[in-house]
N, C-alpha and C positions, 0 to 999 in steps of 0.2 A: 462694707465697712464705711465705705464716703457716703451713702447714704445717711447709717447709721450719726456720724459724726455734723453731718451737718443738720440733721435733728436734732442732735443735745446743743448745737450751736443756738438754735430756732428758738429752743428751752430755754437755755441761761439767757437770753436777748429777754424776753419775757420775761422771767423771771428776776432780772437785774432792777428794768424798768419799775415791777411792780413794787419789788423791794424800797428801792430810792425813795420811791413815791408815799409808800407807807413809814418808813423812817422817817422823812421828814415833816409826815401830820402826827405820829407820833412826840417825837420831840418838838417840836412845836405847842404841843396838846401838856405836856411836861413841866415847861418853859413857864405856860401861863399859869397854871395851877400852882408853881412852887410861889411865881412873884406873889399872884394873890391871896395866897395862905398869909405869906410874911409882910403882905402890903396891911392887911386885915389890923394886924395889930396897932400901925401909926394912923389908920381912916375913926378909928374905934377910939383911940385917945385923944387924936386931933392934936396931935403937938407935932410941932413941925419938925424939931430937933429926931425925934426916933421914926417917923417920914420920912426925914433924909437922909438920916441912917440906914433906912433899910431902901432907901433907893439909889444909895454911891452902893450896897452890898449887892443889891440887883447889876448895876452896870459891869460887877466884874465880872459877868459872864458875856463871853465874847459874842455871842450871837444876841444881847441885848444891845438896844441903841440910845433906848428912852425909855425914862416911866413917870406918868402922871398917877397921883395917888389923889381923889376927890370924895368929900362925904356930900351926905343929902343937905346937911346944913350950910353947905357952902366952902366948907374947910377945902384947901386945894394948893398939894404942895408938886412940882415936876424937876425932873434933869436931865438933860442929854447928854452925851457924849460930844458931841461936836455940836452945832450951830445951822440953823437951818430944816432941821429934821421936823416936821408936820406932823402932831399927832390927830391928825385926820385917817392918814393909813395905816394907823394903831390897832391894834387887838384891843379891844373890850372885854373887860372880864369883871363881875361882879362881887364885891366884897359883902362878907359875912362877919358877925358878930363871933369874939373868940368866948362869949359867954354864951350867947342863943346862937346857937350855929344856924339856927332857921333865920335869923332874924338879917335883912339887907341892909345895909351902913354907907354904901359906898360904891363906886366904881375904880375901878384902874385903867390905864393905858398904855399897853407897852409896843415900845416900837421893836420890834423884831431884824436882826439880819439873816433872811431867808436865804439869798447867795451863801454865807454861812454854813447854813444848816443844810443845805440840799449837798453842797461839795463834803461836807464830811460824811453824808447818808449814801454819795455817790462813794468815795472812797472805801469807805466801811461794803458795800454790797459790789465794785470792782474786786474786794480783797476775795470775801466769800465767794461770788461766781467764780474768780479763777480755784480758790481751793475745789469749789463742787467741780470744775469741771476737769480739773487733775484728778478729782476722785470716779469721776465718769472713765478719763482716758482712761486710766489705770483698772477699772473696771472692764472697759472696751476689751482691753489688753487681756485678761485674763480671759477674757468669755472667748475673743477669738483662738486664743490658746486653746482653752479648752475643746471648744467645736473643731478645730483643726485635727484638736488627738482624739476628741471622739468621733468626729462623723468624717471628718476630712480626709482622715489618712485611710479609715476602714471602704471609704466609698472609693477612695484611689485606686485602692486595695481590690477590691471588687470587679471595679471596671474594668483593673488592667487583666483580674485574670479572666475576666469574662472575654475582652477579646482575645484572648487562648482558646476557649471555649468552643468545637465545633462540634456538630452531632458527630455520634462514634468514636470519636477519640476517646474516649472513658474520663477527660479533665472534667474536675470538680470543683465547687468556689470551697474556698477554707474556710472554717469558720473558729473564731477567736472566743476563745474561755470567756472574756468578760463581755462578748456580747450574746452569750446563749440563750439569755431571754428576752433581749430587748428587742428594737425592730429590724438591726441588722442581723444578728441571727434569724430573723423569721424572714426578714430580705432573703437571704443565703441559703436556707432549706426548702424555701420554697422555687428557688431557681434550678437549684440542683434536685428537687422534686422532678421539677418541671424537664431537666436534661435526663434524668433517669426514665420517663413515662416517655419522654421524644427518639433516647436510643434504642429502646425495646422497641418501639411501634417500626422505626429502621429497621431495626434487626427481624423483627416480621416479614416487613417487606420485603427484606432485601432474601429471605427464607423463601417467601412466597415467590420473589421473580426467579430466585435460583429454580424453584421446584416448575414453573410454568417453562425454564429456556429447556429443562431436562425432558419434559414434554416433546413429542415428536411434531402431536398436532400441532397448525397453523392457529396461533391465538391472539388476535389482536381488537383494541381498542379503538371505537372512531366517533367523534363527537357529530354535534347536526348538522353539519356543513360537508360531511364524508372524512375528513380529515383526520390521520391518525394520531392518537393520542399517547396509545401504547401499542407496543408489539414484544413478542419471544423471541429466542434464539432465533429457532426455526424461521419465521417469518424474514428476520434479519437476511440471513443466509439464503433464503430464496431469491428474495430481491437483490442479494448483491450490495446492501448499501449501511449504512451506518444509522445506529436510531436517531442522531441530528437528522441526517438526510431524510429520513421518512417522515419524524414526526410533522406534522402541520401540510401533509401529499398527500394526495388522494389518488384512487386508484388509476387517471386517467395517463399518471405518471408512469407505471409499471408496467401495463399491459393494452395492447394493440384496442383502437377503438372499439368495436365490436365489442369485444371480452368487457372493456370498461363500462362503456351503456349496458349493458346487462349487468353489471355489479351495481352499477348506479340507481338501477330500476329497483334491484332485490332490496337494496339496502334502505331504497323509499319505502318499499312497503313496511319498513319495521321502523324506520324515524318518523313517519307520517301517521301511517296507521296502529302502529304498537305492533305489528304481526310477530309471532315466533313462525319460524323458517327454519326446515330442517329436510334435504330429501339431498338426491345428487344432483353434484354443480358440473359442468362441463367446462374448461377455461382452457385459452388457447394462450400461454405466455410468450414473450418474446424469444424468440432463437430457439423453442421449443417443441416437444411435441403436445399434442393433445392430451391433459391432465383430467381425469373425474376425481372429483374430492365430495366428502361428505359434510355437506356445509351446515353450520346452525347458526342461526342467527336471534339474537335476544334483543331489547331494548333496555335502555337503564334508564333510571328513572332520580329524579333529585328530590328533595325533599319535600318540596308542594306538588309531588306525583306529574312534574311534567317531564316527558321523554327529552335529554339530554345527549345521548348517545346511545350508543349500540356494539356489543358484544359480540363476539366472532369466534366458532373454533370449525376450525374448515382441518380433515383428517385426508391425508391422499391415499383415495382406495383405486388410482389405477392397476399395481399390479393383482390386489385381488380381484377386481373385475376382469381382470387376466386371466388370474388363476382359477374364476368362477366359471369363465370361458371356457378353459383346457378343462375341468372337473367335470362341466355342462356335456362337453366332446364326450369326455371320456366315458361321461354316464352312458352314455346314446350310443358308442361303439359297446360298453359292456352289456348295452339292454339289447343290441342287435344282436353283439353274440350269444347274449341268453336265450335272444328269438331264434339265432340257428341252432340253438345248440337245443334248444326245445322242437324245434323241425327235424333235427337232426332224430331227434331221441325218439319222437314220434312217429319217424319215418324208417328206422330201425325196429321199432318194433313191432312196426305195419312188417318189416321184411322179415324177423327171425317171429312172430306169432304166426305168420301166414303159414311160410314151412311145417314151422310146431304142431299146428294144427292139423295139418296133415301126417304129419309121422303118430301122431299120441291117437287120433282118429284112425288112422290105417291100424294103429298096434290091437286097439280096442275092436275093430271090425276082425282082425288076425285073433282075437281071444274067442269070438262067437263062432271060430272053424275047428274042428277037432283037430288035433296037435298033440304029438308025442311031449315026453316030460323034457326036452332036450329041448324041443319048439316052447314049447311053455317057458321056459327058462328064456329062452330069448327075446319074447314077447314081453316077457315081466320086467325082461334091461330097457329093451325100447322104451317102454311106457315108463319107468322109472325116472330113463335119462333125461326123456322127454318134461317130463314135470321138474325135475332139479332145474332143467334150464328154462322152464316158464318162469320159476318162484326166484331163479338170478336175474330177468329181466324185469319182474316186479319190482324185485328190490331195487335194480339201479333207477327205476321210471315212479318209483317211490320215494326214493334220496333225492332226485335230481326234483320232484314235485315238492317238496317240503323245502328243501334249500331254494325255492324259487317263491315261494310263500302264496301257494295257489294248494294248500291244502284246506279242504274244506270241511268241518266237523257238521253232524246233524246229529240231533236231538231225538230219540225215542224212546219208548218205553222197551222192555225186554224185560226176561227170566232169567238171572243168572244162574237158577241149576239147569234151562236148558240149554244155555249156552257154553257150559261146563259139559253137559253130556255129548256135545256135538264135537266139540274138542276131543273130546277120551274116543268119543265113536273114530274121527277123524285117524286119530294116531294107536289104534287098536290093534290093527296089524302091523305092525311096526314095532309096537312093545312085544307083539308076540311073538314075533320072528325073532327075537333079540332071547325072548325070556325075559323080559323084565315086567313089571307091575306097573300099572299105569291107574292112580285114583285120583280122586278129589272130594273136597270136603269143605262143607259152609260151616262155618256157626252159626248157631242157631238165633244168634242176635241181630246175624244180619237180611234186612230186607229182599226177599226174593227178588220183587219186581223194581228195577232200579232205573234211569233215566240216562242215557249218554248215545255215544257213538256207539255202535254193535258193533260194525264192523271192524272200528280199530281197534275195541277193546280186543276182539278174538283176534286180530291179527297181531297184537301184539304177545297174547297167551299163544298163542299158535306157533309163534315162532319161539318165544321161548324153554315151549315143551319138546320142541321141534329139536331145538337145541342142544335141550337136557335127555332126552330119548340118544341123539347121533353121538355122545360124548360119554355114554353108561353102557357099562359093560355086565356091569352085576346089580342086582338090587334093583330096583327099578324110580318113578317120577312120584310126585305127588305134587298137585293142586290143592292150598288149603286159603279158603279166605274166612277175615275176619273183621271185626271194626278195629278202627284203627283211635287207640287212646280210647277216649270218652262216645267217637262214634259222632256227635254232631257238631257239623262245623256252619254254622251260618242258614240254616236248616236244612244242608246236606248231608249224608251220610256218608263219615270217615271210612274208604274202605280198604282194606288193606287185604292186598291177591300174594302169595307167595307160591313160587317153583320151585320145588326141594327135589333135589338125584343126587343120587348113591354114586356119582362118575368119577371123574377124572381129576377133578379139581383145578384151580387154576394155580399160580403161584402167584404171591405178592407184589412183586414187579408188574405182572401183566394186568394186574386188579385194577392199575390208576389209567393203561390204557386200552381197559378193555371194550369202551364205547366211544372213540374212535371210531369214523368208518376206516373202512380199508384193513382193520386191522384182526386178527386174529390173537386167539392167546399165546400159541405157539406158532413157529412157521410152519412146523410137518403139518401141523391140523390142517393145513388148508392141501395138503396132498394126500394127507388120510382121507380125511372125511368133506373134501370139496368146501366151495361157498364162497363167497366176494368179501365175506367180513362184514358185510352192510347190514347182516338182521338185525345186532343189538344198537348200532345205532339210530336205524329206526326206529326200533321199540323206544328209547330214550326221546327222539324226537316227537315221536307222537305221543307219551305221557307229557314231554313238557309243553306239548299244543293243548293238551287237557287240563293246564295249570295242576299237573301232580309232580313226581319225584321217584326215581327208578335208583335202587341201591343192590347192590353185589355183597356177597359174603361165601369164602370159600378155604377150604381146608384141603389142601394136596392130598388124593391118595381117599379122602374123604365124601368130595362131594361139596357143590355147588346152592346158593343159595338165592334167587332173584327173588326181591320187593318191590311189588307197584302201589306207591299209596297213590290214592285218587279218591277226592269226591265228586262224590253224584249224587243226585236227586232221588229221589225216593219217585217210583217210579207207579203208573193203578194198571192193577191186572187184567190183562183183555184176553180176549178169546177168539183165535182165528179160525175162521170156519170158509173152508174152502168149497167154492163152487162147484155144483158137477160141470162136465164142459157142455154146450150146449149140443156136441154130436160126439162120435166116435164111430170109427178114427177121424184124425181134422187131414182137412187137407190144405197141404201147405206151396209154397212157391218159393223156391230156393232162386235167389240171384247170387254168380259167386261166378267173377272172370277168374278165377283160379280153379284149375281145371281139376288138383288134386282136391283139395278143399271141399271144389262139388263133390267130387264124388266120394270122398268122405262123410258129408254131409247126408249126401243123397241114401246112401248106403246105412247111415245108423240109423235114421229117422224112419227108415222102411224098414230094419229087421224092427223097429220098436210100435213098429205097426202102424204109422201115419203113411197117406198118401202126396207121396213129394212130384212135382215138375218143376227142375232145372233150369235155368237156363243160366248165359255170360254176358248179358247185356241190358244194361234199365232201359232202353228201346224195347227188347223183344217183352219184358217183362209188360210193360204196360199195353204190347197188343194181346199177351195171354189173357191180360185182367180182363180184356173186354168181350172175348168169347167164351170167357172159361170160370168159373166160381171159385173164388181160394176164402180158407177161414183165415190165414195168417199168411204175412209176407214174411220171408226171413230176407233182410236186405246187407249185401257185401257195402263198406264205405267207400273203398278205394277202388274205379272200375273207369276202363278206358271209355269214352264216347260219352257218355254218362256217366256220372259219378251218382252215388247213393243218396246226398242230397237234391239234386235235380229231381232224382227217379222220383224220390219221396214226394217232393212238393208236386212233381208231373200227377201222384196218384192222388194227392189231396184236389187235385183242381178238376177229375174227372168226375165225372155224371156220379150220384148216390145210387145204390150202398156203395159202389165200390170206390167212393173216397175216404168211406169210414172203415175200411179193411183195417184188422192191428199192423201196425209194421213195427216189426222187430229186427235190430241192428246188429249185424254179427259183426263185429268190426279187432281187427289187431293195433288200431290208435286208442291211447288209455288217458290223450292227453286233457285238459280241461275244457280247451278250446276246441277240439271238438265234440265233445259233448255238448257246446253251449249249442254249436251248429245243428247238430240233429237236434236237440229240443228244438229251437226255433223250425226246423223244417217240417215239424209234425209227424216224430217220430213217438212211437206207443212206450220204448225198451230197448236196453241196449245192453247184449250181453258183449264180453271179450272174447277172444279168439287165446287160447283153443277152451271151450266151456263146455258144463258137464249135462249128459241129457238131464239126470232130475231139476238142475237151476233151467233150463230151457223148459221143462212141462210145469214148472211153478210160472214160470211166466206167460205159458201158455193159458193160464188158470188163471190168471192177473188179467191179461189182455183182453179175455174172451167174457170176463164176469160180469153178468146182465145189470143193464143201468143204463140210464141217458149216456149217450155218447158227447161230447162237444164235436161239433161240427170244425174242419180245420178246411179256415177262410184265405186263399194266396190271394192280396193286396193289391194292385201295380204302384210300384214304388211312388212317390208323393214326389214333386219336384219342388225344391227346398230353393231358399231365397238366395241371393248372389251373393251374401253377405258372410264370411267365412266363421264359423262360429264351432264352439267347443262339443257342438252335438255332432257337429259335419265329420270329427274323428270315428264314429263310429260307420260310417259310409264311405269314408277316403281315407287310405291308407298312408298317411303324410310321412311314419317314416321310411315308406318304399321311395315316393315322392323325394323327398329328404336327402336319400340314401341316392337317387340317380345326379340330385342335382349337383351333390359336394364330389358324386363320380367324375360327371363330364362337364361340369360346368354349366352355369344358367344359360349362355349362349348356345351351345350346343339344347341345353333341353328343351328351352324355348324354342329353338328349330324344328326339334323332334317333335314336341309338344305340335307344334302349326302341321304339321305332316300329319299328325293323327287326328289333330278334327278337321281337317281337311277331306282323307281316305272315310274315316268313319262316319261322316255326314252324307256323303257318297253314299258308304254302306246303307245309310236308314234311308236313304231315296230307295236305294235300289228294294228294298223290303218293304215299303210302300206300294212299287211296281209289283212286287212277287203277289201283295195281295191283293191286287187289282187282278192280276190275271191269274192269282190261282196255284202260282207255282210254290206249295209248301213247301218242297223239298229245297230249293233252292233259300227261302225265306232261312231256314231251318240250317243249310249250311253258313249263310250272312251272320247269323245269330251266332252261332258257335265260334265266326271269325271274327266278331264283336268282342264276343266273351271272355277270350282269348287275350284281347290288342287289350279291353282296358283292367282286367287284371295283371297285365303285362305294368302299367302303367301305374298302375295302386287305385283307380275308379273300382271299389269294393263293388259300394251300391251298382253301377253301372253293368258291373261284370254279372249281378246278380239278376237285373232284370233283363240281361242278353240271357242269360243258361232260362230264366222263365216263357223266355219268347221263343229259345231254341227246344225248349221238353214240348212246350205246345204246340209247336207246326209239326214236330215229327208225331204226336198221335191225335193232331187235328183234321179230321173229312168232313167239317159238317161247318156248313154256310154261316151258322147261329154263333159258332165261335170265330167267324174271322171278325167280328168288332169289338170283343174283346185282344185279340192281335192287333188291329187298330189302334186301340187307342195305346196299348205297351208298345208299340212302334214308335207312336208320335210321342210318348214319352223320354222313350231312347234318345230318338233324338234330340229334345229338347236338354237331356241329360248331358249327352254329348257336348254338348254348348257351355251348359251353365257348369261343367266338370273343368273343361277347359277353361273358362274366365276364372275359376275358382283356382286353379294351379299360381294362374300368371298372377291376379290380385296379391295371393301368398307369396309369391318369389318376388314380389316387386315390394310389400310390406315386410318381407323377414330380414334386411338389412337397418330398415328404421329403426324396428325395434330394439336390435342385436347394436 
């Protein structure tokens, strides 16, 4: 406003000035014009009398001093006021004719008082500027009135509630009626715009930090200097400290050198290089123990894409690396129990098939002797009891193979009507003995020749005709297949098998746990009519390894009804055409250290008209082969001095023909693994213990059918590089190894371990020596005490080329074969060597890893 007022000062000063100035050329300008109008008239008549007249009229005005009145003819009348006055410093003014107004007459002269004129033009524009400038104040005065109530008070207004104003609070600016359109209202809604868009994006945040501290992960913030920017709950409460305290730290702060420079390096590679980092971190924090976290690391990026900092979520997975530990244990204690309890089960029924097979053999040799009906009867129990308890050994070495997931389906073609008739033939006497009727019936829609597993289809029908035959009293079975719905599913054939008996029925209770193992429908059933409970869960199991579906339906008092839908393949119809054999009778070679067995063995296979030679040892057997002509080996698995696998591979590795003899495997192990072993050893067949002469003269016809043979070529094992590798499990038993080391300690094994290549380097001298001078026999026991020590140890491979060096000195006499011993000696021992660096390599790396 002092501004404001000393401009209108600056104004009126000017304006005063210029006024004065123009008033008085104004009246001045007035002054001369009136004298000269009224001089006009006495210049014009030239009479002095009305001249002076009008020049005493001129003098009464106050600002005149003087007037000369003169014509062109000379005429010239004057007066003054006072005496003295000069009309030199006169106004000149020209006189005109009051007839010709054009016409010139005369001049005038008037003396002027200017002092005068200028104080009254001064007084006169002092009066107006002070009025204008009371009318300015007074102006002032409104305007600042006004601006005070309109901008003044509303911006007071504003400010003060603005400094109220914090984010979150919910305070808002008010906004006044009469300024809703002007610019303080658009001030005002735009502020409070502006607090509403700034509390939400808080209230985000502050959403968003709640949800990140509720996070367990470790999540923080660090700009490119390492320094933290942000951090979560979590991180707070690890470090112990306050987010002041952290923020603008780094990690050199919180955690022991070591741990820092490796945080310092990781977090280079993602603020230098851009890297994303993601795998486990190891960190060792103060007063703590040793932490794994799974760390990730990002980089962030600003708005011209340059890396500014970096992004953290570190999760602590100590205790589930714990708990992957104890789960890791726990696998490998329950894999080892599954390995004994698969040894176990294998070795069981090496023990009760051995027996079996002689009690169902003796019973059947007891049936080719005349026998009263009283001896007939008791022969018929034997042999009955005898097979009830082979088909409960099946079954549990059947459940116990399927719950281990070493069941293996194969693919062929077959006949389902004659695998229907083989069934009915099967269970023939049985329905007859009963009185019941035993059929089966196809539809005619469905394909004869179909595609799957034989074996398990029949053994799943087998067992549950088996079933439905021991459960029926009246009435008898029926087999009916048919397509199932439409019949094609994916271009297999929908097939749908049904076993309908007239029996016993089940009751609806036992419906839901009737495929269960273990379980039966009733409890007496299992003291009626025997059994483990196990067939119909098998059958269920092996349809569901067929991708089909086993359902029950049954009516008490009515009878019983089992569905197997399954598809299969549509199967092309072949024709088997059995070979004659190339002689008759064949002569065979029975090896069997079970002395019932043989002679069970011995005993059927000669009333059925073949010529057999015995014997109890894969030694004796392989010096028969070489005096003596056999068409077929029958070979026992499980045999002291030699085992069946040695004997095998002893026969494959002598002189032709007689390493191309069939060998056929009588064995009571049904397990996988050993099966895998006799295929590898260069066995022909393998039948089970106790087995029936027609399966034994079909395989007779199999073995013997003219054709190139493959020659079966024994190796010396390859000596593999030091370097421990994932094939080397298949030659070193790591978790025998495994299993001694978590026994007695690495200390103690590695003791053990130096004592045996120590002894058994020893060993491979001294068999060296044996074949310098000759002494097989002696070579031949070293090898077997080889064989011994490093299957004792888990050296598979090693064990396997001791049992190859111990089968060949005991039926080695001939000079040509001591360098093939040779060189499996100096292998051995180089085995020996690189077996042992291979243990310790291992025990010394499996804590790095771990």
């Amino acid at each position: 406003m002092v501004f404001v007022s000393m401009l209108m000062g600056v104004l009126s000063y000017y304006f005063f000035s210029a006024h004065v100035f123009a008033e008085a050329i104004s009246l001045e300008r007035q002054l001369v014009q009136t004298i000269a109008s009224q001089a006009s008239v006495g210049a014009f008549a030239k009479n002095e009398f009305i001249s002076t007249e009008v020049i005493q009229g001129l003098l009464l005005n106050r600002f005149i001093q003087g007037v000369r009145i003169s014509s062109q003819d000379g005429f010239s009348v004057e007066q003054t006021k006072k005496s003295g006055l000069d009309f030199a410093d006169a106004v000149i003014h020209p006189l005109y004719s009051p007839v010709y107004p054009e016409e010139s007459i005369g001049i005038i002269h008037v003396i002027l008082d200017f002092d005068s004129i200028r104080k009254k033009s001064t007084n006169e524009a002092l009066l107006n500027t002070g009025l204008m400038l009371f009318l300015i104040l007074i102006a002032v005065i409104i305007l600042v009135t006004m601006f005070h109530h309109l901008l003044g008070q509303p911006i007071a207004r504003l400010v003060k509630e603005m400094a109220e104003m914090k984010p979150g609070n919910g305070k808002r600016l008010s906004l006044d009626e009469r300024h809703v359109t002007d610019e303080i209202g658009l001030l005002t809604r735009s502020v409070n715009s502006l607090m509403n868009t700034t509390d939400e994006a808080l209230s985000w945040a502050r959403r968003f930090s709640d949800a990140l501290d509720n996070v367990s992960s470790y999540i923080y913030i660090k700009d490119k200097n390492h320094q933290y920017v942000y951090a979560n709950r979590a991180v707070l409460e690890f470090f112990h400290c306050s987010s002041e305290e952290l923020f603008g730290s780094n990690d050199h702060q919180f955690f022991p050198q070591e741990t820092a420079d490796k945080l310092w390096e990781m977090d280079n590679r993602v603020l230098l290089n851009g890297e994303n980092l993601h795998g486990p971190l190891h960190v060792h924090p103060f007063d703590l123990d040793s932490l794994v976290f799974w760390d990730v690391k990002q980089p962030i990026f600003d708005e011209n894409g340059e890396i500014w900092g970096l992004c953290g979520i570190s999760t602590d997975i100590t205790k589930r690396n714990q708990l992957e530990e104890q789960l890791r244990q726990a696998k490998e204690y329950a894999e080892e129990a599954s390995r004994i309890k698969g040894k176990f089960l294998a070795m069981m029924s090496h023990e009760i098939r051995t027996p079996l097979h002689g009690i169902i053999g003796m019973a059947e040799m007891l049936a080719h002797t005349p026998l009263n009906p009283w001896q007939q009867e008791i022969q018929r129990l034997i042999a009955q009891t005898g097979r009830a308890l082979t088909d409960i050994v099946t079954g549990i070495l059947d459940f116990s193979k399927i719950e281990a997931g070493k069941l293996v389906l194969e693919q062929s073609s077959f006949s389902l009507s004659s695998m229907l008739a083989d069934i009915e033939s099967l269970f023939h006497h049985q329905a007859v003995e009963k009185d019941l009727y035993l059929t089966w019936q196809v539809d005619e829609s469905v394909p004869d020749f179909l595609r799957g597993d034989l074996f398990r289809l029949r053994q799943i029908l087998t067992n549950l005709v088996s079933n439905a035959i021991k459960f029926t009293r009246l009435g008898g079975v029926r087999i009916q297949v048919s397509l199932d719905g439409e019949g094609e599913v994916g271009g297999g054939c929908a097939v749908l098998l049904q076993v309908v008996d007239s029996g016993l029925g089940i009751c609806e209770q036992d419906l839901v746990r009737i495929f269960e193992p273990f379980v039966q429908a009733n409890s007496s059933f299992s003291r009626t009519f025997g059994g483990t409970g196990l067939g119909l869960t098998i059958c269920k199991q092996l349809v569901e390894a067929m991708n089909g579906r086993i359902e029950v339906s049954s009516i008490q008092g009515k009878g019983t009804t089992f569905t197997v839908r399954l598809v299969l393949e549509k199967g092309e119809p072949h024709e088997t055409i059995l070979p004659d054999l190339p002689f008759s009778p064949l002569s065979l070679l029975v090896v069997e250290d079970d002395a019932v067995n043989r002679m069970v063995i011995q005993n059927l296979l000669e009333y059925d008209g073949y010529t057999v030679t015995a014997v109890s040892k894969g030694s004796d057997a392989l010096k028969r082969l070489e005096v003596e002509p056999f068409d077929v080996v029958l070979m026992d698995l499980h045999m002291p001095d030699m085992d069946g696998f040695e004997t095998t591979r002893c026969i494959r590795m002598l002189p032709n023909p007689i390493a191309q003899i069939p060998v056929i495997v009588l064995t009571a192990d049904t397990t996988e693994f050993s099966h895998d072993l006799i295929r590898q050893a260069g066995v022909d067949a393998v039948v089970t213990k106790p087995f029936s002469l027609p399966k034994l003269q079909e395989l007779f016809v199999q073995v013997l059918a003219p054709g190139e043979k493959n020659p079966f070529v024994v190796k010396p094992i390859p000596i593999l590089s030091p370097v421990m590798a994932e094939s080397e499990a298949e030659w070193m038993c790591l978790e025998k190894i495994d299993g001694w080391q978590k026994s007695i300690g690495d200390e103690k094994f590695i003791h053990l371990l130096n004592e045996f290549k120590q002894r058994e380097m020893q060993a491979c001298h001294e068999m060296v020596v044996c074949l310098e001078t000759g002494d097989l026999k002696k070579l031949a026991s070293l090898s077997h005490g080889l064989k011994g020590a490093a299957a004792f140890m888990g050296m598979t491979r090693l064990s396997a080329l001791s049992g190859q060096i111990n089968g060949l000195a005991r039926i080695s006499d001939s000079v040509n074969e001591h360098q093939q011993l040779r060189e499996w000696v100096v292998s051995c021992l180089e085995l020996v060597k690189h077996s042992c660096n291979v243990i310790e390599h291992w025990l010394l790396k499996k804590p790095l890893e771990s």
